[in-house]
N, CA, C and O of each residue as an XYZ file, in Angstrom:
524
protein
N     132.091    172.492    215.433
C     131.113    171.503    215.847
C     130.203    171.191    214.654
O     129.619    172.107    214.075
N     130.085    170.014    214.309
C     129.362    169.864    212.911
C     127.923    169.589    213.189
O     127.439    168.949    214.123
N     127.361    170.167    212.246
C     125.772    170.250    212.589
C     125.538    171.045    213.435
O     124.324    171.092    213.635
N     126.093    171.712    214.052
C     125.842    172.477    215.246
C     124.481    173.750    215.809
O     123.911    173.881    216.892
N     124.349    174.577    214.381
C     122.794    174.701    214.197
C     121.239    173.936    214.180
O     120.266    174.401    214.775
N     121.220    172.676    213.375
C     120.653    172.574    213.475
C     120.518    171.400    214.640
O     119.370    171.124    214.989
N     121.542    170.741    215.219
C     121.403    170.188    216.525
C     120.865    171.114    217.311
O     119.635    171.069    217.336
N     121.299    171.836    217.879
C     120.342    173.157    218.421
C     118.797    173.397    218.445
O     118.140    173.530    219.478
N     118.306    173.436    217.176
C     117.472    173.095    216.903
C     116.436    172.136    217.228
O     115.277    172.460    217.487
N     116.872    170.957    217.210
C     116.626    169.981    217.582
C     116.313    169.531    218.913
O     115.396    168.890    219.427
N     117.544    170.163    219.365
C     117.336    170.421    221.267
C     116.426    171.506    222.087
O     116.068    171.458    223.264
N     116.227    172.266    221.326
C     115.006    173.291    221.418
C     114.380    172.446    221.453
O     114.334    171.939    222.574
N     113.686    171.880    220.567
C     111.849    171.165    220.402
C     112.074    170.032    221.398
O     111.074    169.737    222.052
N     113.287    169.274    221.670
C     113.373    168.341    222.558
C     112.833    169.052    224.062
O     112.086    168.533    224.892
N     113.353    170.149    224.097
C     112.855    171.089    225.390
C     111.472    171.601    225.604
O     110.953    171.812    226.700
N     110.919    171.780    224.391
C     109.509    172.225    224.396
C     108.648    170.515    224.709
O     107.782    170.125    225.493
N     109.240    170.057    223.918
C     108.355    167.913    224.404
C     108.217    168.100    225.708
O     107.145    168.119    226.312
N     109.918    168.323    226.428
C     110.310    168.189    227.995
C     108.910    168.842    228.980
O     108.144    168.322    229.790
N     109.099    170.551    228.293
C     108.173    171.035    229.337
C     106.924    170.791    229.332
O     106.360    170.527    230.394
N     106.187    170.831    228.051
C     104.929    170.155    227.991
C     104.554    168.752    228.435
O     103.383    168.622    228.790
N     105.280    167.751    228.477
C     104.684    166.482    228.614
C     105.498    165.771    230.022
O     105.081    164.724    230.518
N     106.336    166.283    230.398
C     106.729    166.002    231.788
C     107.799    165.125    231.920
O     108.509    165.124    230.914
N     108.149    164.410    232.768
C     108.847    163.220    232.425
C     107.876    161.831    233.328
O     107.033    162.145    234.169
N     108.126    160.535    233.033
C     107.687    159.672    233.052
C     106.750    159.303    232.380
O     105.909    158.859    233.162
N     106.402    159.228    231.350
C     105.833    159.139    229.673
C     106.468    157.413    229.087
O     107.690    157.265    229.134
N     105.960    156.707    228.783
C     106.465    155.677    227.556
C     107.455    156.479    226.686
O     107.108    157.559    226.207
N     108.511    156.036    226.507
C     109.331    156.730    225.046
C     108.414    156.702    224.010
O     107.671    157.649    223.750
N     108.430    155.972    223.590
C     107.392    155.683    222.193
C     106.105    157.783    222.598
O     106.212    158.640    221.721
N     105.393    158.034    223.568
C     104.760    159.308    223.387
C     106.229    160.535    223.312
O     106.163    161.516    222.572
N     107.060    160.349    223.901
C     108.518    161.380    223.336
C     108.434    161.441    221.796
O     107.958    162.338    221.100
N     109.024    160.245    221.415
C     109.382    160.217    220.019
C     108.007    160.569    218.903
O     108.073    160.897    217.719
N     107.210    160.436    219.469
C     106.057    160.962    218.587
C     105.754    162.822    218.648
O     105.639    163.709    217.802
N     105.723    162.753    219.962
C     105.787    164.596    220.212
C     107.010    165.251    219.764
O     106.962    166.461    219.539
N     107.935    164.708    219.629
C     109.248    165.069    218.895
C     109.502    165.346    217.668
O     110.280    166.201    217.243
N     108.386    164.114    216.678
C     108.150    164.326    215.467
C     107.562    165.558    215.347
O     108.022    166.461    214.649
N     106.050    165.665    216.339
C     105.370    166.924    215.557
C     106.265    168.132    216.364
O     105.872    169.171    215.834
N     107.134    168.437    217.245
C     107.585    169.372    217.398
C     108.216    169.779    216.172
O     107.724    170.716    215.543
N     109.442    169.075    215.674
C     110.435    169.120    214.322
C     109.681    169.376    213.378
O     110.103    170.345    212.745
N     108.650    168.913    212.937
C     107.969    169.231    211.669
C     106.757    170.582    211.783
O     106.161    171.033    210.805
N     106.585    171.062    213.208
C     105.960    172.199    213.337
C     107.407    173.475    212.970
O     107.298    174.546    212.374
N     108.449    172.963    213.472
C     109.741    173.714    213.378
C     110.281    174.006    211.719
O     110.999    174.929    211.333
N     109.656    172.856    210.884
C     109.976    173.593    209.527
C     111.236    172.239    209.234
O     111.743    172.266    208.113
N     111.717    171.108    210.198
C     112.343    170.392    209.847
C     112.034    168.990    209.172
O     110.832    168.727    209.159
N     112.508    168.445    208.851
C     111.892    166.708    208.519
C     112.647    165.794    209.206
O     113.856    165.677    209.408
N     111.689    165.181    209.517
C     111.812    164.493    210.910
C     111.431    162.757    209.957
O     110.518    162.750    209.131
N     112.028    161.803    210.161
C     112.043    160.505    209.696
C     112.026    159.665    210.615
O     113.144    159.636    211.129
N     110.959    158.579    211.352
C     110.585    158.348    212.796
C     110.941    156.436    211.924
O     110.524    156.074    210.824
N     111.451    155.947    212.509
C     111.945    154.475    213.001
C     112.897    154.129    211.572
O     112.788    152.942    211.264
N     113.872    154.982    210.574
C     114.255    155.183    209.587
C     115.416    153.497    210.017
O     116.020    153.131    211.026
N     115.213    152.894    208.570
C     116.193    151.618    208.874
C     117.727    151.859    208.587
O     118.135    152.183    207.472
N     118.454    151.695    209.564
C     119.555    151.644    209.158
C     120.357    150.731    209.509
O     120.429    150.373    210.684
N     121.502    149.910    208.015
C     121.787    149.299    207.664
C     122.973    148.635    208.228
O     124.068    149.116    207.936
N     122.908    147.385    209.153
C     124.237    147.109    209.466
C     124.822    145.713    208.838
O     124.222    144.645    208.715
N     126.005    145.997    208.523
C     127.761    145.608    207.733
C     128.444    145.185    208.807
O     128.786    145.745    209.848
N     128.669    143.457    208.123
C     129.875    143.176    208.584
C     131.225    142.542    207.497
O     131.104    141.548    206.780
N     132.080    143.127    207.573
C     132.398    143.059    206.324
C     132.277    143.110    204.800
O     132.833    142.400    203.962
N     131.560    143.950    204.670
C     130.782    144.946    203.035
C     129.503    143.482    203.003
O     129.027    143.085    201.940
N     129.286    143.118    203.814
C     127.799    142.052    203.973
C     126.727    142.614    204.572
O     126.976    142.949    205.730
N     125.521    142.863    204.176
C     124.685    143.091    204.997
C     124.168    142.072    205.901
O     123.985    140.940    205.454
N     123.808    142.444    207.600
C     123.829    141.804    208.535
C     122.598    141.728    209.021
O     122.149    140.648    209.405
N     121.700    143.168    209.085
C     120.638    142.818    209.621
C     120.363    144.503    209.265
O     120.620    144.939    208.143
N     119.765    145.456    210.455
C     119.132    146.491    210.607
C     118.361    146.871    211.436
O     117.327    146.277    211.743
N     118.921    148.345    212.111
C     118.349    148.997    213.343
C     117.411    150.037    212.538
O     117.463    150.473    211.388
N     116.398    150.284    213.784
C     115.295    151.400    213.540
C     116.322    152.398    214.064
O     117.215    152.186    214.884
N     116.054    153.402    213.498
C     116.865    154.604    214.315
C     115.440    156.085    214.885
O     114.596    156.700    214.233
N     115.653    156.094    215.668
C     114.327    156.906    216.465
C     113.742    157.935    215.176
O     112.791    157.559    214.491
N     114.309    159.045    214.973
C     114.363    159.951    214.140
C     115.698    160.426    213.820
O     116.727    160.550    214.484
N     115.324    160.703    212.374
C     116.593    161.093    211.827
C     115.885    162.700    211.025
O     114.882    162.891    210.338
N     117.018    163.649    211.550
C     116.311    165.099    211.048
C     117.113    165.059    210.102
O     118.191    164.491    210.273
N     116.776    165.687    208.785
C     116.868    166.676    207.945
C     117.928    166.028    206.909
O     118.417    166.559    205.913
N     118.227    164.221    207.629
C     119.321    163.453    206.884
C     120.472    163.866    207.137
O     121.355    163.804    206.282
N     120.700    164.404    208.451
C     121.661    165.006    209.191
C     121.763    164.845    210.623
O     122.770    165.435    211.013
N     121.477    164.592    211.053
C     121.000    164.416    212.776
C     120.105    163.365    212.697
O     119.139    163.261    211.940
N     120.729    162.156    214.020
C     120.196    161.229    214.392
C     119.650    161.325    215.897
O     120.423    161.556    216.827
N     118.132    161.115    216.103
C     117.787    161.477    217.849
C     117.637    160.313    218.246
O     116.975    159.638    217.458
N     118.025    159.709    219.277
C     117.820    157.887    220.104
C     117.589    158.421    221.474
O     118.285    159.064    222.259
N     116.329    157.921    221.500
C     115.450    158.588    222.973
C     115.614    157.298    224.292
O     114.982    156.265    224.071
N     116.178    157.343    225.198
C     116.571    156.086    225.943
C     115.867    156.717    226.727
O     115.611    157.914    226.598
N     115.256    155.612    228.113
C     114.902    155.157    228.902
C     116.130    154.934    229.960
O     117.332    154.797    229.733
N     115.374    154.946    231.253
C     116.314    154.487    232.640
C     116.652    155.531    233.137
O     116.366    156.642    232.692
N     117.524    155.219    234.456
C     118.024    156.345    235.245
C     118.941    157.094    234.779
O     119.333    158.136    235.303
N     119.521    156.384    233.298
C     121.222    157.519    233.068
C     121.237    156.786    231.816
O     120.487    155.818    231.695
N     121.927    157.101    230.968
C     122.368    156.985    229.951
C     123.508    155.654    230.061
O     124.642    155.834    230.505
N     122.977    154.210    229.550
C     124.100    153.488    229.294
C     125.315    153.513    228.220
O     125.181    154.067    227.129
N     126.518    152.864    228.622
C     127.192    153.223    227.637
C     126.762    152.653    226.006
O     126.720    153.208    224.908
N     126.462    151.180    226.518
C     125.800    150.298    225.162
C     124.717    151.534    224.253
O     124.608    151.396    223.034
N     124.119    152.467    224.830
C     123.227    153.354    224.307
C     124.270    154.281    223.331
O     123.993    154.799    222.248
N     125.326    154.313    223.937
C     126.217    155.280    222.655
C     126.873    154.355    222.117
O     127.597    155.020    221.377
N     127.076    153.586    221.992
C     127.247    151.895    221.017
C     126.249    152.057    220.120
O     126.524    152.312    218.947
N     124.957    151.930    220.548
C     123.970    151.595    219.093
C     123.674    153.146    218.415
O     123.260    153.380    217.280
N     124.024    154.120    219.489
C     123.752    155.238    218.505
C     124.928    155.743    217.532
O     124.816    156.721    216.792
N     126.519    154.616    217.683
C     127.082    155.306    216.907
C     126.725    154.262    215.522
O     126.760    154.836    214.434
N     126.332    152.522    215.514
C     126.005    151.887    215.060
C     125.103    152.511    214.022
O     125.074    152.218    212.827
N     124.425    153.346    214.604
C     123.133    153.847    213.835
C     123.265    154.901    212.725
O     122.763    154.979    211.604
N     124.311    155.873    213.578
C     125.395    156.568    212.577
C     125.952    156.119    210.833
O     125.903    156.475    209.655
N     126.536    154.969    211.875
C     127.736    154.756    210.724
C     126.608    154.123    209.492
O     126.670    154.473    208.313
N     125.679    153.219    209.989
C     124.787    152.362    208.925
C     123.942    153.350    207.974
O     123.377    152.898    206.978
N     123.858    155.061    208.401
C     122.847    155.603    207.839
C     123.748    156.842    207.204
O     123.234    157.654    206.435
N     125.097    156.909    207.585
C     126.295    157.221    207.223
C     125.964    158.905    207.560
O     125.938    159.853    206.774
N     125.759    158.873    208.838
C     125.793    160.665    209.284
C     126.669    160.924    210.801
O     126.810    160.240    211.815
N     127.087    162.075    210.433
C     127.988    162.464    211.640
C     127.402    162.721    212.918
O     128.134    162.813    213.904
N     126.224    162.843    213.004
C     126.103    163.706    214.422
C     125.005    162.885    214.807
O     124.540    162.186    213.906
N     124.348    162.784    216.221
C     123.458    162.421    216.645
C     122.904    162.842    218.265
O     123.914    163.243    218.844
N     122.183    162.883    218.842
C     121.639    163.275    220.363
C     120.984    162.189    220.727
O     120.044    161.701    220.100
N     121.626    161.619    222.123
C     120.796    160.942    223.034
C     119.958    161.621    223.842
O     120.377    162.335    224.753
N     118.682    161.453    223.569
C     117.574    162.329    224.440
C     117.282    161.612    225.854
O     117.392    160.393    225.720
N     117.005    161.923    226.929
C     116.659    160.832    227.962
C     115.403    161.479    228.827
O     115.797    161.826    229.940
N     114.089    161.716    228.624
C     113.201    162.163    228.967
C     112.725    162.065    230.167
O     112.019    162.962    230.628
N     113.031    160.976    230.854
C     112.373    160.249    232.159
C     113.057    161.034    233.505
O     112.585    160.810    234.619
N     113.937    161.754    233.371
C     114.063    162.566    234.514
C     113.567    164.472    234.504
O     113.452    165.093    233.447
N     113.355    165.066    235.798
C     112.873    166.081    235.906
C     113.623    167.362    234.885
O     112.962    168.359    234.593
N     115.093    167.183    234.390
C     115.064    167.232    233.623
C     115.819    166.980    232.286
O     116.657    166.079    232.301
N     115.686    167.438    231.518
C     116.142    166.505    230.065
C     117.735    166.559    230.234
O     118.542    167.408    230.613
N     117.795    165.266    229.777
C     119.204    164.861    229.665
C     119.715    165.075    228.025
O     119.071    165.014    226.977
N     120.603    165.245    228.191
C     121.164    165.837    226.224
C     122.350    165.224    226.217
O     123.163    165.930    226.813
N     122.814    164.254    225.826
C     124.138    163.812    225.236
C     124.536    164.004    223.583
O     124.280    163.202    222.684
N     125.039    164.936    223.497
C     125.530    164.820    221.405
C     127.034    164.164    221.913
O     127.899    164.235    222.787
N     126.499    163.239    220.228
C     127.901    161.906    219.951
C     127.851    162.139    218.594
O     126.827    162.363    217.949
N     129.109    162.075    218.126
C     129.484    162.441    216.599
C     130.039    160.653    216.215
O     130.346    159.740    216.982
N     130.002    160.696    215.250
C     130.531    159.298    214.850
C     132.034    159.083    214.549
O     132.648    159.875    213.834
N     132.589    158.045    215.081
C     134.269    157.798    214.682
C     134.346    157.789    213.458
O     133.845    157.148    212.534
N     135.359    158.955    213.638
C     136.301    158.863    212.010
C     136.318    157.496    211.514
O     136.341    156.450    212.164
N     136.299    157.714    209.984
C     136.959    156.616    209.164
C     138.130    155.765    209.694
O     138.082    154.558    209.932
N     139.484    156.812    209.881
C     140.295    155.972    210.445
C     139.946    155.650    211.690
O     139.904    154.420    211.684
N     139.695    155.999    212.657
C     139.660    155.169    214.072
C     138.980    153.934    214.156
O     139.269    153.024    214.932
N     137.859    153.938    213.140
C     137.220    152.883    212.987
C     138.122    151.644    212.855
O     138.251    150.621    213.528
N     138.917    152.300    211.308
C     139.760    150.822    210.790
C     140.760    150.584    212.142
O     141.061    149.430    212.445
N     141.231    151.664    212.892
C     142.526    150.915    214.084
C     141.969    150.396    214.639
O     142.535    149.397    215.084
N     140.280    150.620    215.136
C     139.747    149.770    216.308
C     139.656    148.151    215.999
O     139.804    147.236    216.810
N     139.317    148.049    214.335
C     139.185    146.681    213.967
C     140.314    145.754    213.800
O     140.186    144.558    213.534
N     141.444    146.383    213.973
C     142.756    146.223    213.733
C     143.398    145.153    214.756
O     144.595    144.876    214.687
């Protein structure tokens, strides 16, 4: 499992946000208590980091990506009752533009925390999908 420590990690302090601040919060107070959890943890935490999207070796535009730890782990804190799929769409988007393997969908708003880890498509699957 790649990254697998310090995803862990990561999901810890996501758990300490959880129990302290409850659920039904604005995302925007998650992603901030998330920061100072990670950076009380000894990690670096990079809060709305741009990453770069390509369409055809062109640059296209650019997503904020929630936090990005340690330049290794990407966190995208969603909203709603469940996790949409389009939500693991832009988090692999977010991946590929900032060119890291691993990432966690956090989902705060229920009693309790929701954890999805998504790794990013291989190189090749990418090219068959465009195929």
């Amino acid at each position: 499992m790649l990254h697998k420590d310090l995803t862990q990690r990561v999901i810890n302090a996501a758990k300490a946000v959880h129990v302290e601040l409850g659920s039904g919060l604005p995302r925007s107070f998650y992603i901030e208590a998330l920061e100072i959890e990670l950076r009380e943890a000894g990690l670096m935490a990079e809060v709305d980091k741009p990453a770069s999207v390509s369409y055809r070796g062109q640059r296209i535009g650019e997503l904020g990506a929630d936090i990005c730890v340690n330049n290794a782990c990407l966190v995208l804190c969603v909203e709603g009752d469940d996790v949409r799929p389009e939500e693991y769409g832009r988090l692999r988007a977010l991946l590929k533009g900032l060119e890291l393997e691993v990432g966690l969908l956090l989902r705060f708003s229920s009693a309790k925390l929701d954890i999805r880890r998504v790794e990013a498509l291989p190189k090749n699957k990418e090219t068959a999908a465009s195929e």
